[in-house]
Structures are given as C-alpha cells and as structure tokens.
VOBA-1610 file (N, C-alpha, C; in pm, whole numbers, padded with zeros to 5 digits, always signed):
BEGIN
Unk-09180+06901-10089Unk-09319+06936-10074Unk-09354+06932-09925Unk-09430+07017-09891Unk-09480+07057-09711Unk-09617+06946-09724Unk-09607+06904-09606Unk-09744+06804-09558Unk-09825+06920-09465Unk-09887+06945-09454Unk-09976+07005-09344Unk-10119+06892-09270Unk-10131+06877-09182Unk-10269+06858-09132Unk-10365+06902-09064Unk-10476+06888-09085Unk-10581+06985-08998Unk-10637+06889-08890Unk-10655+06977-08803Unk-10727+06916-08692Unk-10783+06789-08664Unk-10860+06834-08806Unk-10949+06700-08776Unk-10878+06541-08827Unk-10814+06586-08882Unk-10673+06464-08996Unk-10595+06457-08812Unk-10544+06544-08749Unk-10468+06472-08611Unk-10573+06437-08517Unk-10678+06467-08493Unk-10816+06347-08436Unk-10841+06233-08468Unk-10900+06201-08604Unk-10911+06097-08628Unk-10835+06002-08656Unk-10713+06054-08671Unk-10560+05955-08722Unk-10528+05882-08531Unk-10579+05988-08460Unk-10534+05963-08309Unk-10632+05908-08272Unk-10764+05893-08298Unk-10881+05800-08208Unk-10847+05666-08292Unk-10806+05641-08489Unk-10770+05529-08504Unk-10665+05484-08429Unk-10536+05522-08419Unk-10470+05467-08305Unk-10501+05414-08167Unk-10572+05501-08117Unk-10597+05483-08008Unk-10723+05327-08003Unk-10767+05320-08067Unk-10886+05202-08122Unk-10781+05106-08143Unk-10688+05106-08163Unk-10615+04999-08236Unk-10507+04948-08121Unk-10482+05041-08049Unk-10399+04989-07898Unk-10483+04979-07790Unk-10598+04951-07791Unk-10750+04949-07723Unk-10776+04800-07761Unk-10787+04780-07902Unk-10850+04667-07945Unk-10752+04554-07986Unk-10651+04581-08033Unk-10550+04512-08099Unk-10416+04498-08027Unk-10333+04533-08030Unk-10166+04561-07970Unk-10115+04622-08089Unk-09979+04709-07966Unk-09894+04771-08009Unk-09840+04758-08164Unk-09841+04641-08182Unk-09783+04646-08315Unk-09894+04693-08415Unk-10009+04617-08429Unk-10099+04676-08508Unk-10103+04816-08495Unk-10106+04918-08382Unk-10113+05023-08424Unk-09983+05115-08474Unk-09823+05010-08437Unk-09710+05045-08517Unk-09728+05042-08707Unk-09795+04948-08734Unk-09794+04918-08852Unk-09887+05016-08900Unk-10003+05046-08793Unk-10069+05170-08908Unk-09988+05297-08918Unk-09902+05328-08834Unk-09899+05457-08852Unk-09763+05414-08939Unk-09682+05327-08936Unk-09571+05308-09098Unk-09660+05297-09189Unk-09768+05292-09215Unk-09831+05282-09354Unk-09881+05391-09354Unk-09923+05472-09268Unk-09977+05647-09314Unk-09829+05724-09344Unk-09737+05678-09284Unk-09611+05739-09304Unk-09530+05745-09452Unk-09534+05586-09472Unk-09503+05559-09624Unk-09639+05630-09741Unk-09680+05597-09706Unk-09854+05690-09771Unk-09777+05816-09800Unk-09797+05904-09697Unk-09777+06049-09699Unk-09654+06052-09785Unk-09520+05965-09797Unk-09418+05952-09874Unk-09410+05936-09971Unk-09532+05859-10033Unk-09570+05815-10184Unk-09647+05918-10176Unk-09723+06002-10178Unk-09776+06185-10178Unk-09695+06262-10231Unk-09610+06302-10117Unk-09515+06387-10131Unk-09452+06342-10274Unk-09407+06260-10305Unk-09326+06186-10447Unk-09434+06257-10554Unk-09550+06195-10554Unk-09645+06192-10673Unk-09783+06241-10574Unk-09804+06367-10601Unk-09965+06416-10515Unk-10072+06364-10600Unk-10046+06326-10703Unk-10215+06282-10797Unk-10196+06147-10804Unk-10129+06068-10705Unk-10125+05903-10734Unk-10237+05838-10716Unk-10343+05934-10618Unk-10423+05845-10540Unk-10558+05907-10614Unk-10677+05818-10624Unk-10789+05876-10704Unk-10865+05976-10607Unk-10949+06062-10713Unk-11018+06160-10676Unk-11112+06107-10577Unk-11171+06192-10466Unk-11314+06156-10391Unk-11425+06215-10479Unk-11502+06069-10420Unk-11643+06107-10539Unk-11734+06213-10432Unk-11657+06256-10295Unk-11756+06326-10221Unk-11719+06457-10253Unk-11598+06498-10302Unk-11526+06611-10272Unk-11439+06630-10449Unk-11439+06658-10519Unk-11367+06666-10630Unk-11215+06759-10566Unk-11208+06817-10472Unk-11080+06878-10488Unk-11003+06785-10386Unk-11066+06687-10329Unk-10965+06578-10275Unk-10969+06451-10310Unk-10833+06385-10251Unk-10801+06246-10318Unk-10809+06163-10213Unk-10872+06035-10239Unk-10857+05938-10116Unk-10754+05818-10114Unk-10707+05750-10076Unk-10628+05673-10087Unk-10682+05510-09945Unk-10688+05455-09987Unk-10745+05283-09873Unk-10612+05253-09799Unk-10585+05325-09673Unk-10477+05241-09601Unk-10456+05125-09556Unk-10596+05084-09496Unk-10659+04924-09455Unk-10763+04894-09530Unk-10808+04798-09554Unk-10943+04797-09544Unk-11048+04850-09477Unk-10984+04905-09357Unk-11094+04962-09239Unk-11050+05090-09244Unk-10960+05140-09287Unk-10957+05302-09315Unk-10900+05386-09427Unk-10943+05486-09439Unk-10905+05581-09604Unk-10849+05664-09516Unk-10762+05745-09589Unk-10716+05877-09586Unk-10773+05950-09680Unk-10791+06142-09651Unk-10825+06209-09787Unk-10710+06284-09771Unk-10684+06338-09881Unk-10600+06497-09865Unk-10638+06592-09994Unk-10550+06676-09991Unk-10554+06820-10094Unk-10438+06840-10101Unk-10447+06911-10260Unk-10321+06972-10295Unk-10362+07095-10298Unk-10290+07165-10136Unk-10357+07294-10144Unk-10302+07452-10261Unk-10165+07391-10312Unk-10108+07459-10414Unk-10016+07380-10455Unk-09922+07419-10566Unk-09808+07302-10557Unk-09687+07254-10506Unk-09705+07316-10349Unk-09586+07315-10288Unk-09656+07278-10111Unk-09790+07232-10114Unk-09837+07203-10024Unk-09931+07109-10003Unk-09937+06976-09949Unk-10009+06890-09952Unk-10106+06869-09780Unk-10239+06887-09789Unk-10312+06888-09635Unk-10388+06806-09659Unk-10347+06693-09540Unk-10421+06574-09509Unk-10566+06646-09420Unk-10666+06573-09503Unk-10765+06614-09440Unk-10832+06536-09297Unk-10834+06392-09332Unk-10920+06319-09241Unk-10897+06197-09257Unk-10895+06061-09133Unk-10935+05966-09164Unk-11061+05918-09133Unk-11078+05826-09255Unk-11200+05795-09257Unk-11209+05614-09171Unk-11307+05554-09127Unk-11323+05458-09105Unk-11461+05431-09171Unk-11364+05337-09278Unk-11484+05244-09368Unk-11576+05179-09403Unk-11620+05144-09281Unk-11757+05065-09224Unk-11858+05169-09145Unk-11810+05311-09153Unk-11870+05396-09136Unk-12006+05405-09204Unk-12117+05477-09205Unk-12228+05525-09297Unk-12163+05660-09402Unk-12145+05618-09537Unk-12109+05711-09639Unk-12191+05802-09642Unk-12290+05819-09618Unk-12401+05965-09613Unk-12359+06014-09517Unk-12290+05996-09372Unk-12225+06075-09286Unk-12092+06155-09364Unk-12028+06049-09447Unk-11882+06110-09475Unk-11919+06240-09559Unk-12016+06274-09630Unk-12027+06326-09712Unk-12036+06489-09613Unk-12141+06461-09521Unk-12128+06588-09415Unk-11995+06597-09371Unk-11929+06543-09355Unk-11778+06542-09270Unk-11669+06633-09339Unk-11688+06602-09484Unk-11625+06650-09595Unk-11582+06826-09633Unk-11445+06859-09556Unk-11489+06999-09541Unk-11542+07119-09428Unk-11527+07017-09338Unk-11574+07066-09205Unk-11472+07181-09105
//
C-alpha cells in the first residue's frame, strides 16, 4: 500500500518536531517520529485500525501522544494520505476549520 502526504501532514509533522527539539531534546523528537513511523506501519497493515473522525467521516484519527493525533484517508484501496497533525490542547472548533483545507 502507497502512503502519500499532503502539505499540510509535512508542516505540521515538521513544526511538531521542530517544537520538540526546541523544547525537549533530540531524543524526544527521535521517539516521535519512530512512533509516526510504526503508526504509518500499523496503516499500511490494517487502514481501518484507527477510529473514524467525528470532524470528518472520510478520515481516521489515531492519538500518537497525548499531545498529538494524526488523521489520514483511504484515498482508494491502494492508497493511504496522511492528512495532518493535530496538537491536542489545541481549540477543537479550530480543528474542525482545518479539516480539509
């Protein structure tokens, strides 16, 4: 199965990093990106593992941290596009505009 990401999924995956070797060390932001990695791996395996978004019915979110979600789509069945990360302590009435952008 093909991963694709959009823009905005390599922005926000890169300002969390970048927040996280800003605020934290190297390792913390090693460990997030092995857990978006293994993520995207458990995807690819099984695309409907992760529950539906209640913002978006054609995407799924999945909790990498506590402090951040991933969404994606199954844009057919031979293609999976990460949409965005989210940061969780965000305002949810923003995510909802974000959704699709």
């Amino acid at each position: 199965m093909q991963v694709a990401w959009t823009k905005q999924a390599e922005d926000s995956f890169n300002e969390t990093v970048d927040y996280l070797l800003e605020a934290w060390t190297v390792k913390e932001a090693n460990n997030f990106i092995e857990l978006v990695e293994a993520i995207v791996y458990k995807i690819e395996l099984n695309p409907k593992l992760f529950k539906v978004s209640i913002f978006d019915k054609e995407s799924r979110e999945v909790v990498i941290t506590k402090h951040t979600s991933m969404f994606y789509r199954l844009l057919n069945k031979n293609t999976i596009e990460v949409e965005y990360f989210w940061n969780n302590y965000r305002n949810p009435k923003i995510q909802k505009e974000t959704v699709k952008q």
